[in-house]
C-alpha positions as CSV (number, residue, x, y, z in Angstrom):
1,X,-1.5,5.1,-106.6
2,X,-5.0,6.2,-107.0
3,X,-8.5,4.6,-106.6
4,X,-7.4,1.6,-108.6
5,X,-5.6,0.4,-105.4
6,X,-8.8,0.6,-102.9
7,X,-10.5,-2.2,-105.2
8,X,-9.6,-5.8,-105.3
9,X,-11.6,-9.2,-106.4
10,X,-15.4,-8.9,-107.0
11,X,-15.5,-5.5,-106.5
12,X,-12.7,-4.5,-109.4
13,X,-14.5,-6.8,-111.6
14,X,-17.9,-5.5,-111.3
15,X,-16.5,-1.6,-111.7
16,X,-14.4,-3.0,-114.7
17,X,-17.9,-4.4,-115.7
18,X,-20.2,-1.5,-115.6
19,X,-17.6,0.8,-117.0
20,X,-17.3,-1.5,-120.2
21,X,-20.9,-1.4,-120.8
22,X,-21.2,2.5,-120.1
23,X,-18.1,3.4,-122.4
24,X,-19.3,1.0,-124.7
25,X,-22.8,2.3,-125.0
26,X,-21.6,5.9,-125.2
27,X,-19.4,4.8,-128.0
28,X,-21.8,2.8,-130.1
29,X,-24.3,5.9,-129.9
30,X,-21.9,8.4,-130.9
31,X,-20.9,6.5,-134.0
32,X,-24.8,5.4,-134.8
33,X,-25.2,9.7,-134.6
34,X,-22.1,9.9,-136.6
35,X,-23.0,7.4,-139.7
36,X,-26.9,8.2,-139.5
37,X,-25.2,12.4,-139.8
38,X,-22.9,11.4,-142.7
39,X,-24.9,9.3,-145.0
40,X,-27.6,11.7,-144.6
41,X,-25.3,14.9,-145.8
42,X,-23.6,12.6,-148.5
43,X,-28.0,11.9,-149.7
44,X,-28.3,15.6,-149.3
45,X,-25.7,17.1,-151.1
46,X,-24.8,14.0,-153.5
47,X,-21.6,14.3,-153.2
48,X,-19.0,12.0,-151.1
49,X,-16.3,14.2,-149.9
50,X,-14.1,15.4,-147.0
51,X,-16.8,18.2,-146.0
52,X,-19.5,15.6,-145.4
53,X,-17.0,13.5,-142.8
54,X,-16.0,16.9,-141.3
55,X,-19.5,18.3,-140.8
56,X,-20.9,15.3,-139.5
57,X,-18.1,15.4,-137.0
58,X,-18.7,18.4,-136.0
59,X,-22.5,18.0,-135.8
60,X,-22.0,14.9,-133.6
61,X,-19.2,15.9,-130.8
62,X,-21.4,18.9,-130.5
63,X,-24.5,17.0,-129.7
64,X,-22.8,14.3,-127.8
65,X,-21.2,17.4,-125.3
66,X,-24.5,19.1,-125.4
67,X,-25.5,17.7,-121.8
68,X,-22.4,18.3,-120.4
69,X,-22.0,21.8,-121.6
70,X,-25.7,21.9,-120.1
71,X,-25.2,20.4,-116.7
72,X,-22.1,22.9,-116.2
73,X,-23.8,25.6,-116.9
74,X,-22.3,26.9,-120.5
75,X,-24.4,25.6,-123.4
76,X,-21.4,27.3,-126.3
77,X,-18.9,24.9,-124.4
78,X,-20.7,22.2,-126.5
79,X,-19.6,23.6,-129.7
């Protein structure tokens, strides 16, 4: 029913393979960005609240879609 159906043995394990270390890598920076964001607004401000996790959201996603909002073209997509 898609592309999953094209691959089979060694093939379907290496694209399960490099998939898991991409996603995996793209995860593990965005929440290094994330925590490094938040405890530094929490240092800033010294206060531990709902605004520092919300800010440091928002800071992150828009950084992490940066180069895609740049590759297509439409660097306010990021935000």
């Amino acid at each position: 029913y898609g592309w999953h159906d094209n691959l089979r043995g060694k093939m379907l394990v290496g694209h399960i393979g490099r998939n898991l270390v991409a996603n995996s890598c793209g995860f593990a920076a965005f929440l290094g960005l994330y925590q490094f964001t938040h405890c530094s607004m929490e240092a800033g401000r010294n206060r531990c609240d709902w605004k520092n996790a919300a800010t440091a959201g928002l800071i992150t996603g828009g950084f992490m879609g940066l180069p895609v909002a740049l590759r297509a073209g439409e660097p306010r997509l990021a935000l």
